[in-house]
N, C-alpha and C positions, 0 to 999 in steps of 0.2 A: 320669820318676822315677829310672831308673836311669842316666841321664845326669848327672842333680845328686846324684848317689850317695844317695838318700834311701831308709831302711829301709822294706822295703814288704810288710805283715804279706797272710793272707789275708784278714783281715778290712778294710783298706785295701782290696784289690781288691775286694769286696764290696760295702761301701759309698758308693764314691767312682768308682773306675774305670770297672767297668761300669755305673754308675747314667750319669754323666756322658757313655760312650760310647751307651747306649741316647736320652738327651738329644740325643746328636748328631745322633742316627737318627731321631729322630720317636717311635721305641718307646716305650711307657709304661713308668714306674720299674719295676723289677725288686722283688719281695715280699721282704726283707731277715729275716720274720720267723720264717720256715719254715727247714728244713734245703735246699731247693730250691739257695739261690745259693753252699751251701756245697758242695755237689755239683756244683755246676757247676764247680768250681773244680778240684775232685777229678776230673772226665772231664778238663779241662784239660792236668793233668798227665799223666794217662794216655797222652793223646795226643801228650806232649813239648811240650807248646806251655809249659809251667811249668816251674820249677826242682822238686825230687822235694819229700817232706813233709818235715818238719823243717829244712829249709834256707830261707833268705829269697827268697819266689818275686824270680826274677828273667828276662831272656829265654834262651832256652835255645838260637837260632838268631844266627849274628855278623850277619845283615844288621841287627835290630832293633839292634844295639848301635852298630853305625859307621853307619847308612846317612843320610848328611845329608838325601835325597830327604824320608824320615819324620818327620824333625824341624822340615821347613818347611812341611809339608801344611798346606793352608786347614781351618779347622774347619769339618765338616759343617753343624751349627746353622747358619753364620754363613753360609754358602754357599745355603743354603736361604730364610734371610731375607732377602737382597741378591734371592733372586731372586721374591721375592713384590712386585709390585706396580711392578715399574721405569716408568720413564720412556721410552714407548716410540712411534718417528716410523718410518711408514714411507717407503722410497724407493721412487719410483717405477721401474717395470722396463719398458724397451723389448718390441716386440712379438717381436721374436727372440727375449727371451729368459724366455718367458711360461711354462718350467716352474723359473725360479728366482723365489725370495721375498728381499728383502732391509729388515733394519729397523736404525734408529738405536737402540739402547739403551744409559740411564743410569739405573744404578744406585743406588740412594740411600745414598752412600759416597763424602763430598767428596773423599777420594785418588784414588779413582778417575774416568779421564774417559770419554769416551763410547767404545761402541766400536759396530761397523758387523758385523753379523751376516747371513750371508750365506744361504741354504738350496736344493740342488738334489735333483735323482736323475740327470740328463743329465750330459755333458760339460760343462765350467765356460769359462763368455764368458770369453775372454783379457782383455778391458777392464774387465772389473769386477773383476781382480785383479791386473793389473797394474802394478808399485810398490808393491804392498800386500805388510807382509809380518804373518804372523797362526799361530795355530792351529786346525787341524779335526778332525771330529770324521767319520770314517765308519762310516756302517751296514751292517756284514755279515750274512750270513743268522743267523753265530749266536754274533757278537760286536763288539765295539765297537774300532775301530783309531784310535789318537792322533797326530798329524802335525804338522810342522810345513814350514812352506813360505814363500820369498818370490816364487814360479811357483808358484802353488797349480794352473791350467789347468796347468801342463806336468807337475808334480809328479801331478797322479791322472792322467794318461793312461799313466803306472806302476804304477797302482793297479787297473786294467781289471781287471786277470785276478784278483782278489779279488771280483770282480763287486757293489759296494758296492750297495744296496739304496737310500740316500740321502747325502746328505752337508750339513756345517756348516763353513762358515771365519769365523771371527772373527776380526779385525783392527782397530785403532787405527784411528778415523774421521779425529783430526788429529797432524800432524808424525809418521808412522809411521816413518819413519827414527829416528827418538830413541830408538824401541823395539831395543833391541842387537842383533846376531847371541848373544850370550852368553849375553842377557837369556832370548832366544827359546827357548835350547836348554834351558834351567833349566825355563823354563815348561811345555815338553812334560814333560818328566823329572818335574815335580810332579803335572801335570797325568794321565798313566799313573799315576803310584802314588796319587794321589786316589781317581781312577776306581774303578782294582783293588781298594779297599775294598769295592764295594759292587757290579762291575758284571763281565762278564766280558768282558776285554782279549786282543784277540788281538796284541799286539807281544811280538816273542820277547823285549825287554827294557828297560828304562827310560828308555831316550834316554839324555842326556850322561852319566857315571861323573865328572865335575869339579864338582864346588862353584864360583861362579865366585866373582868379588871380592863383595863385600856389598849394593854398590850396585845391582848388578847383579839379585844374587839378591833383594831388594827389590820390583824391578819385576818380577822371575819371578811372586815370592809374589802381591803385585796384580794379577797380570794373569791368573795361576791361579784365582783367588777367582775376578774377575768374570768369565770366559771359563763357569766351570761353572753360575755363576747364570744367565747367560744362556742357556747349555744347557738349566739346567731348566726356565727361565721358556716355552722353546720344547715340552720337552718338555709341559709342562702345560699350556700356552694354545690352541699352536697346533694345530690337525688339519687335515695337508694330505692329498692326495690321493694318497699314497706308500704304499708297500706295508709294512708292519709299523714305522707310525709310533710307536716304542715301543723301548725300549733293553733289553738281556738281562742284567736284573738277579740275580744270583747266587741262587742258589733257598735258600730258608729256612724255616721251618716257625712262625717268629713270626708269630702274630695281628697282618694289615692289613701283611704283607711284602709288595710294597715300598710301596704304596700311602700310606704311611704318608709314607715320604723325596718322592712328592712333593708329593704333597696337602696337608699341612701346613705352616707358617713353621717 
């Protein structure tokens, strides 16, 4: 809204904003008819996160205002429902390598194509990532690290001393090469500040600081979406035998937090 320079009352945030951000989340609509969400508004600004009273709320922080990362983010909703119900082939895993899991998933989202989701806790088979190039996802004791790699095995044996608890690479099942170095780096960059909505990220920062060309960032944004659906789809289906199979969702005090982002479409 304040990109397309558009007048933004509090009762605009009220009725529309945070209704449609709770929509995002799973949360049920927020009571519009109590003093409750005008107060909300009022702590808001308290806090600086608004512009003061009498003034037209606007962001009060420069990242909200320039930062391109926020303005390409996948919608949560949409992110949620891509990951309800995919289309999902497993591949088979050699006996070496019996504490990784790996699945074919597609999405039901004609743009996107399929991608090959990978799942450990051990060190990562050089073969099964090799010429792959992808994003992952690590479990630390008491937060989540975003990556990206086309040596995924060589790339976490840098990662050791963070002592990850489990790990996730997703990657393009066919022509991964077409997927850019550019493309890649946008996709992490989105894919952290997705996250950071909702989850607690230990990267000291957002990945790439470049916008890249359009066609580029295209593929970031698709390959953003379905990377986190897939994410959830594992977060919610699967239960493996790993030590706190479960992500460190940011603590909140809303009824069915978080239970809510992932249980539901």
């Amino acid at each position: 809204m304040y990109i397309a320079q558009k007048e933004l009352r509090v009762q605009d945030i009220v009725t529309e904003q945070v209704q449609a951000a709770r929509t995002d989340l799973g949360l049920p609509l927020f009571n519009t008819t109590g003093g409750a969400a005008h107060d909300f508004i009022q702590k808001l600004r308290k806090q600086g996160l608004l512009s003061a009273k009498n003034t037209p709320p606007a962001p009060t922080e420069m990242i909200w205002k320039t930062e391109w990362r926020l303005l390409y983010l996948p919608s949560h909703r949409i992110v949620r429902q891509l990951s309800w119900s995919p289309v999902i082939d497993t591949v088979p895993i050699t006996s070496n390598e019996q504490t990784h899991h790996a699945f074919l998933i597609t999405v039901r989202d004609p743009a996107i194509p399929t991608f090959r989701v990978t799942v450990g806790k051990d060190m990562p088979n050089a073969n099964l990532f090799r010429h792959r190039r992808g994003l992952y996802f690590l479990r630390l004791e008491d937060s989540l690290y975003i990556g990206k790699s086309d040596e995924f095995h060589v790339r976490f044996s840098g990662h050791q001393q963070k002592k990850p608890l489990w790990w996730v690479f997703i990657a393009l099942e066919a022509h991964d090469t077409m997927f850019t170095l550019d493309a890649i780096s946008a996709a992490e960059s989105l894919l952290i500040s997705f996250w950071n909505e909702t989850t607690v990220i230990k990267n000291g920062n957002r990945g790439s600081d470049q916008r890249p060309a359009f066609l580029f960032l295209q593929q970031a944004v698709l390959f953003s979406m379905a990377a986190s659906a897939a994410f959830l789809w594992l977060l919610r289906t699967q239960v493996f035998d790993y030590t706190e199979w479960t992500i460190p969702f940011k603590s909140w005090r809303g009824a069915g937090w978080p239970q809510c982002y992932i249980d539901e479409q």
